[in-house]
DOMI-738918 format. One record per residue (C-alpha): residue in one letter; x, y, z. Coordinates in Angstrom, 2 decimals, padded with zeros to 5 digits, always signed. Layout:
BEGIN
{node 'a'; {X; Y; Z}}
...
This chain:
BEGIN
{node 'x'; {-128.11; +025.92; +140.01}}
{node 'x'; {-130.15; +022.66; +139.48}}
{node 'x'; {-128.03; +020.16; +138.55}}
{node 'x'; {-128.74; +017.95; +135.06}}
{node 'x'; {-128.56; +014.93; +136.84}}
{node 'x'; {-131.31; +015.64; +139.33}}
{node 'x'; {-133.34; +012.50; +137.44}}
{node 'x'; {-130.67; +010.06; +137.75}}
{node 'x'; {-129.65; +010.29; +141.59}}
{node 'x'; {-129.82; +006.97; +142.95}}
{node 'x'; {-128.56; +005.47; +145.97}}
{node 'x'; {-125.62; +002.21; +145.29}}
{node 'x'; {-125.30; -000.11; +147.87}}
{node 'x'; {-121.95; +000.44; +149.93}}
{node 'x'; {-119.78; -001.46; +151.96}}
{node 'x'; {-117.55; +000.30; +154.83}}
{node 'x'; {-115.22; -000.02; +157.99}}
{node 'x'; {-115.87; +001.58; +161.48}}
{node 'x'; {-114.48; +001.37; +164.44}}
{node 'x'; {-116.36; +001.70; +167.60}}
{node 'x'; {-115.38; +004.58; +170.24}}
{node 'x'; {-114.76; +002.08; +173.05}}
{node 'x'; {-112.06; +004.00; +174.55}}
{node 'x'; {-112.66; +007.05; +173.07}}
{node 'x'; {-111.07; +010.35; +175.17}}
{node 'x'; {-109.32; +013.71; +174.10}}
{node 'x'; {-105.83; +013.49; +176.21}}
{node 'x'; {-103.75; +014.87; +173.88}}
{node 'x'; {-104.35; +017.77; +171.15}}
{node 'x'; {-103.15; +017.12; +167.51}}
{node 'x'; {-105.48; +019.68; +165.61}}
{node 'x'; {-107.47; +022.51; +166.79}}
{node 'x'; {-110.72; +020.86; +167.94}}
{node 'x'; {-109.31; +018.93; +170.25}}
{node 'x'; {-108.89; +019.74; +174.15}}
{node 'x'; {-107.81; +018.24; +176.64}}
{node 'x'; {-109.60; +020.19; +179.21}}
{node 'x'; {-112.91; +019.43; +177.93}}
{node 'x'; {-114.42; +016.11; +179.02}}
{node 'x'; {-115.66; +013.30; +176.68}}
{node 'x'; {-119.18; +011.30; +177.26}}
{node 'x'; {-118.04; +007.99; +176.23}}
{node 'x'; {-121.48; +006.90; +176.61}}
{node 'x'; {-123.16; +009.11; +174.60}}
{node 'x'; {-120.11; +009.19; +171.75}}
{node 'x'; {-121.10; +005.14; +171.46}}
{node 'x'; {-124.61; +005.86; +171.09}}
{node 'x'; {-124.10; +008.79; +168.60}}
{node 'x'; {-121.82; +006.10; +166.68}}
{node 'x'; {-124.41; +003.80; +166.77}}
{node 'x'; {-126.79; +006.04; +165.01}}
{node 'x'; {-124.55; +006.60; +162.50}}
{node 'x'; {-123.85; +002.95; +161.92}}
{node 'x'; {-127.93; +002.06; +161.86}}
{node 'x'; {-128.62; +004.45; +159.55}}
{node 'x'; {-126.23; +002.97; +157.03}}
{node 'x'; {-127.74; -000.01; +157.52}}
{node 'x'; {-131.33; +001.30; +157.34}}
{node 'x'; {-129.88; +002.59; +154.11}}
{node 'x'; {-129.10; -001.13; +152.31}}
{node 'x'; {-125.07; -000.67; +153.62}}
{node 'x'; {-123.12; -002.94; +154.82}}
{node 'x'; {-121.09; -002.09; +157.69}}
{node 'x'; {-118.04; -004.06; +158.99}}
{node 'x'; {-116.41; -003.77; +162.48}}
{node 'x'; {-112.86; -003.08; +163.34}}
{node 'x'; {-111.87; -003.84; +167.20}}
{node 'x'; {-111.57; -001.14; +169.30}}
{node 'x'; {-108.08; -001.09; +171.50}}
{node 'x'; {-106.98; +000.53; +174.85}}
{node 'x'; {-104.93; +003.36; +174.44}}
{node 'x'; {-105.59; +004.54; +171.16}}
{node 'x'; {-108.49; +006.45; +171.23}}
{node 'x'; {-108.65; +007.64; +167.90}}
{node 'x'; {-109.64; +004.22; +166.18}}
{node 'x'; {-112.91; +005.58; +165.59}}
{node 'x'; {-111.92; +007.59; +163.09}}
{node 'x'; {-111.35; +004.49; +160.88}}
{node 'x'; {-111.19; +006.76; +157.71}}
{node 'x'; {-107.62; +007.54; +158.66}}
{node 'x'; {-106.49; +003.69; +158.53}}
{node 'x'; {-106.11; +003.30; +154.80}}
{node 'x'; {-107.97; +003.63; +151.17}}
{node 'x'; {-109.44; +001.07; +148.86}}
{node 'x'; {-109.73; +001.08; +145.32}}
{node 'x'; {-110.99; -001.19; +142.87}}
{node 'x'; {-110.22; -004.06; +146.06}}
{node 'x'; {-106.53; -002.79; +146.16}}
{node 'x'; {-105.18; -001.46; +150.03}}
{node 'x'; {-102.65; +001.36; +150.51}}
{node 'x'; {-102.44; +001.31; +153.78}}
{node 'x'; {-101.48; +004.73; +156.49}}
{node 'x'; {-098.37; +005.83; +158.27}}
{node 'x'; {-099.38; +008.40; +160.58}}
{node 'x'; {-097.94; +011.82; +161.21}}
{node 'x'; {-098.18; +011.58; +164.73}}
{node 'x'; {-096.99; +009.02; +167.11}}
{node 'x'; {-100.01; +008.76; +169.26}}
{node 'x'; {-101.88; +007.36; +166.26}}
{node 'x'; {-098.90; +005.13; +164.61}}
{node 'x'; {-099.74; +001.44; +166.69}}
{node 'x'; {-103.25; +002.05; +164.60}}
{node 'x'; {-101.47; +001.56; +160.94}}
{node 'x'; {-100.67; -001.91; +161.79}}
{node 'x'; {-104.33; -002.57; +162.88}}
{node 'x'; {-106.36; -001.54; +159.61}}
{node 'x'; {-103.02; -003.58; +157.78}}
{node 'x'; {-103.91; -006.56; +160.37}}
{node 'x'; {-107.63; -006.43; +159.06}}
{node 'x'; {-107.54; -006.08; +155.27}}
{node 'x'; {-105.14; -009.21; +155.59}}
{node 'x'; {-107.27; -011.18; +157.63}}
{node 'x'; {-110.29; -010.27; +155.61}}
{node 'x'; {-109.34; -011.59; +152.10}}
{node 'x'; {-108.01; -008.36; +150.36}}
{node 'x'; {-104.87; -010.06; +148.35}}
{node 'x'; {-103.18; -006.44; +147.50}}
{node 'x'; {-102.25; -005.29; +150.92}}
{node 'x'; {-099.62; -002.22; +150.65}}
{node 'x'; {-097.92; -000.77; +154.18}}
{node 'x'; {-096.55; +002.64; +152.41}}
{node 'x'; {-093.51; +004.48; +152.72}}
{node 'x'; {-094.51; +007.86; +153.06}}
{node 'x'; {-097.26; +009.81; +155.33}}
{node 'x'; {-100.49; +009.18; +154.69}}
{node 'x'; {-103.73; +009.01; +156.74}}
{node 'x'; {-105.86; +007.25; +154.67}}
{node 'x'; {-109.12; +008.99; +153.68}}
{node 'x'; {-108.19; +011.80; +155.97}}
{node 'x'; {-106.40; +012.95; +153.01}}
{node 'x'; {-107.26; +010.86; +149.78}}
{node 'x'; {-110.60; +011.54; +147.93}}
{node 'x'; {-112.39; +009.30; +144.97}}
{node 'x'; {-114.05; +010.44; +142.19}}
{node 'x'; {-115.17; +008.91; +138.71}}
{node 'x'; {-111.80; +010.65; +137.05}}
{node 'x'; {-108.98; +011.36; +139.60}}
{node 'x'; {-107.80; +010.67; +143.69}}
{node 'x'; {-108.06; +013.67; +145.15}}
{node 'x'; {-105.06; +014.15; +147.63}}
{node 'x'; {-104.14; +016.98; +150.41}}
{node 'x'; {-101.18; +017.83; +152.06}}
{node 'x'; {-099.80; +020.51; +154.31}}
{node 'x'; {-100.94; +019.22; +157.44}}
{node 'x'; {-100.57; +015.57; +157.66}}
{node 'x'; {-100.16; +013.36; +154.14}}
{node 'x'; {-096.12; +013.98; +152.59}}
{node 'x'; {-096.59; +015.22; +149.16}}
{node 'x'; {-094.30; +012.04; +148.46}}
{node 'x'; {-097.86; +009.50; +149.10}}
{node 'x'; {-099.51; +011.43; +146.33}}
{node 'x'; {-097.16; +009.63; +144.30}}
{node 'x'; {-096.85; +006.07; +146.21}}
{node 'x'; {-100.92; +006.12; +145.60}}
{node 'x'; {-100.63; +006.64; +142.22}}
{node 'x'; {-098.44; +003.46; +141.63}}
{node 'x'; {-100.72; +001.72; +144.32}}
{node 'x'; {-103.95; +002.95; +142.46}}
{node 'x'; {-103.31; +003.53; +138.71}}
{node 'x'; {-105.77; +006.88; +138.87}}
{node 'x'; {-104.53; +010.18; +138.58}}
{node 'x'; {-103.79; +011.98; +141.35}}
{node 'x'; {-104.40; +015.69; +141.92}}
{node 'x'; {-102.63; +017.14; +144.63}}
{node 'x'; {-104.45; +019.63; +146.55}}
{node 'x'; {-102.86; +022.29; +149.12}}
{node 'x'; {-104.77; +023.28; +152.52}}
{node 'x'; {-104.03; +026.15; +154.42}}
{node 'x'; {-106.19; +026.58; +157.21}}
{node 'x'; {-105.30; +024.12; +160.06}}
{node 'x'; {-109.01; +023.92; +161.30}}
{node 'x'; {-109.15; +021.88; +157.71}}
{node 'x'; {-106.06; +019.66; +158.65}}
{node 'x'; {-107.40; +016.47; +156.45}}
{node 'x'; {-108.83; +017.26; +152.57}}
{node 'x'; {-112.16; +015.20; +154.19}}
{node 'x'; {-112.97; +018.23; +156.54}}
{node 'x'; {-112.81; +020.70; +153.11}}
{node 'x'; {-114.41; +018.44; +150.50}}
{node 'x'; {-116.79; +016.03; +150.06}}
{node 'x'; {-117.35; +013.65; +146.76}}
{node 'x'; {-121.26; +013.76; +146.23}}
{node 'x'; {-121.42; +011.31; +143.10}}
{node 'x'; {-118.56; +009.10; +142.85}}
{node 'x'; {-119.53; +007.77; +139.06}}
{node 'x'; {-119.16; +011.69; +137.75}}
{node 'x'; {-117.10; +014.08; +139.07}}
{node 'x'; {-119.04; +015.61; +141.09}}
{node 'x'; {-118.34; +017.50; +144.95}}
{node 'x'; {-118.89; +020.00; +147.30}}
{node 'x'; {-116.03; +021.84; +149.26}}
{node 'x'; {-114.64; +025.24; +150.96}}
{node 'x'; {-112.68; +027.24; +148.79}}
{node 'x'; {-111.20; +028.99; +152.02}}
{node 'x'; {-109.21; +025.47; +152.89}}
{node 'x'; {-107.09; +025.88; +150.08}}
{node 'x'; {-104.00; +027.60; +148.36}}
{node 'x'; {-105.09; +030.22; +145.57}}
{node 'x'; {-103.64; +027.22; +142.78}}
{node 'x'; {-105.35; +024.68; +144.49}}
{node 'x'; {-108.91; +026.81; +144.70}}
{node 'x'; {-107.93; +027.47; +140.53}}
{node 'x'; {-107.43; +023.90; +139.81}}
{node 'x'; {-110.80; +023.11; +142.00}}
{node 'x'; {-113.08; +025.31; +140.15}}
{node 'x'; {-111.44; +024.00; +136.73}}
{node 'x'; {-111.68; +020.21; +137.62}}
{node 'x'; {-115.54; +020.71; +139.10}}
{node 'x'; {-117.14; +024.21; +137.32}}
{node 'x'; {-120.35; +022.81; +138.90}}
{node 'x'; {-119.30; +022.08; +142.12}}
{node 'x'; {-121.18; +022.90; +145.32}}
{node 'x'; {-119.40; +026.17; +147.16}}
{node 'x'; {-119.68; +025.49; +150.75}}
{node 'x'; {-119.49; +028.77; +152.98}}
{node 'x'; {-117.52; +028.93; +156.06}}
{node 'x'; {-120.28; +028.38; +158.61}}
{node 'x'; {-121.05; +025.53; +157.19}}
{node 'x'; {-117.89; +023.96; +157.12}}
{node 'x'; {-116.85; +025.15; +160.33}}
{node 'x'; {-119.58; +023.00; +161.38}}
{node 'x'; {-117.88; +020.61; +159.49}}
{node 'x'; {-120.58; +019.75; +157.02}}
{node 'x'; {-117.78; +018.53; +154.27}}
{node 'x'; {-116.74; +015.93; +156.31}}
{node 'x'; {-120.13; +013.72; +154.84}}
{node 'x'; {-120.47; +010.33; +153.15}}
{node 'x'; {-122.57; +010.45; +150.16}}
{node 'x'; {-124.16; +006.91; +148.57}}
{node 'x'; {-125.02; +008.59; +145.67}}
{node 'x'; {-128.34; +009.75; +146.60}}
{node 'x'; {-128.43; +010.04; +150.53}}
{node 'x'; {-125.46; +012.51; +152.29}}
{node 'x'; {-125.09; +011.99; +155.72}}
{node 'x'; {-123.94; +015.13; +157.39}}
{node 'x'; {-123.64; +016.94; +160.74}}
{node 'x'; {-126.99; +018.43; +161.52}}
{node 'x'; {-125.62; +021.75; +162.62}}
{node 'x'; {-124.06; +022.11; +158.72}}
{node 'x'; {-127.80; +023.92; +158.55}}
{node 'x'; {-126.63; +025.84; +155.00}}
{node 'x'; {-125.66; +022.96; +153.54}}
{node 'x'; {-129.54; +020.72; +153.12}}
{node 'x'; {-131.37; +023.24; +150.74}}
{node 'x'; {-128.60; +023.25; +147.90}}
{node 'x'; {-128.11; +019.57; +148.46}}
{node 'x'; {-131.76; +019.01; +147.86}}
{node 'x'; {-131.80; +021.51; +144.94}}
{node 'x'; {-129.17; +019.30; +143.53}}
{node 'x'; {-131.42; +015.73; +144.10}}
{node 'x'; {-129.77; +014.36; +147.29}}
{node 'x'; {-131.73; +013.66; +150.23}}
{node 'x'; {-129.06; +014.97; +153.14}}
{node 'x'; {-129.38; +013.42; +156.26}}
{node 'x'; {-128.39; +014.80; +159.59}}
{node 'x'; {-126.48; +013.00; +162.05}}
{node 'x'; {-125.63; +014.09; +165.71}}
{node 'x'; {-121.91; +013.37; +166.39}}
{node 'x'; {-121.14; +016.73; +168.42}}
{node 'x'; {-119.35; +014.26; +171.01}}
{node 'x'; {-116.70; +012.87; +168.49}}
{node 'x'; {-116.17; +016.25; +167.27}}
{node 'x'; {-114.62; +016.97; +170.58}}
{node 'x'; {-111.42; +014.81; +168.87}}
{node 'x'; {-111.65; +016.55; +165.05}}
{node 'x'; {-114.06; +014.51; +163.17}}
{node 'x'; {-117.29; +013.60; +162.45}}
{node 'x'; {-119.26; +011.41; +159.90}}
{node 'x'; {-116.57; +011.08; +157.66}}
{node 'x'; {-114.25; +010.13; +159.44}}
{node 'x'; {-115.73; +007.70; +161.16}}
{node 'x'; {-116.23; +005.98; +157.83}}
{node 'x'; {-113.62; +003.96; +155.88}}
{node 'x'; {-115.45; +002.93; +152.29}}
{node 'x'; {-114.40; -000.32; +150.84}}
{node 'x'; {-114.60; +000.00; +147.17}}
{node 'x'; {-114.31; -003.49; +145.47}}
């Protein structure tokens, strides 16, 4: 289906947080990509990070740093560490310990970077991982990580209406491995209907009757967890299915290799906190 909006796509300048994979290494396993026995090229996760980072800024982005820390070696998923709307912080409280010491990081940040409306929250949430923006409504999973309570707390935070979205599938842990917002000024996304409940697949295809139906391969390869600027989607390369309908659609998708920080459950996405306002 060729979207109406084909003539319109344009790319908005963007402004977002990473975190470089410094000390990046899978010793522990808290979702199903990551093992322990398999060893990580910390070398070649930097560079692949890199890549990702210079092609946002080849792109007219803007691309802040958060310090990397010993002993927490999931920093470079810097999605996790909180959302931003409209300038406005809700922080994360993580559902595992080996990731809590990074909540008060991200917090540490937005306060030293100017952002007056700093919240820590009360309830689970992993930033991101689990909260998506569109034009109409925050997008919000749960039954993995995020408390159905922080659905809530971000609605106070945010003043958007929140839709609360069920996954079922733990190889989709976070909503950012099973959907991706591809125009954030219309309601407009792409996601895996297999992630999620039957009611939560029913609301989906009611909310967004033009959305892009992702098959399995595709996601397995985890092409929904992608950052779209409107125009460009940056995407794992091996989410091969996933470039034809996006160009049918207008966007110019853009492959990125990070098959090393896969080994610890995410990819472009999640390596990519937005900063909206």
């Amino acid at each position: 289906m060729r979207n109406p909006r084909i003539a319109e796509r344009r790319a908005t300048p963007r402004r977002y947080l990473m975190c470089p994979p410094a000390h990046f290494k899978v010793t522990y396993s808290i979702n199903p990509w990551m093992d322990p026995a398999k060893p990580v090229d910390v070398p070649l996760a930097v560079a692949q990070w890199e890549d990702l980072r210079e092609k946002y800024r080849s792109l007219g982005h803007t691309v802040e740093e958060l310090a990397p820390r010993p002993g927490l070696p999931d920093m470079v998923f810097a999605a996790n560490g909180a959302t931003v709307v409209d300038g406005r912080v809700l922080g994360a409280r993580f559902a595992h310990p080996e990731r809590e010491p990074e909540a008060a990081l991200h917090l540490e940040w937005f306060r030293g970077h100017g952002y007056p409306d700093v919240r820590e929250p009360v309830h689970v949430n992993e930033g991101e991982g689990d909260f998506a923006v569109t034009a109409s409504w925050l997008l919000a999973g749960r039954g993995f990580r995020a408390s159905p309570l922080s659905h809530g707390e971000a609605q106070e935070v945010f003043g958007r209406p929140v839709i609360g979205l069920d996954l079922v599938d733990p190889r989709f842990y976070h909503l950012d491995t099973a959907l991706a917002v591809l125009d954030d000024t219309a309601d407009e996304v792409m996601y895996y209907p297999g992630a999620f409940s039957p009611g939560s697949r029913a609301v989906l295809a009611a909310l967004f009757p033009d959305a892009l139906v992702v098959d399995e391969p595709d996601a397995v390869a985890f092409g929904l967890n992608a950052v779209s600027d409107g125009l460009h989607v940056l995407l794992p390369q091996a989410a091969v299915g996933l470039f034809e309908p996006l160009r049918e659609r207008g966007f110019v998708p853009v492959g990125m290799d990070l098959g090393e920080l896969l080994k610890g459950g995410g990819s472009v996405k999640c390596c990519t906190l937005e900063l909206r306002g």
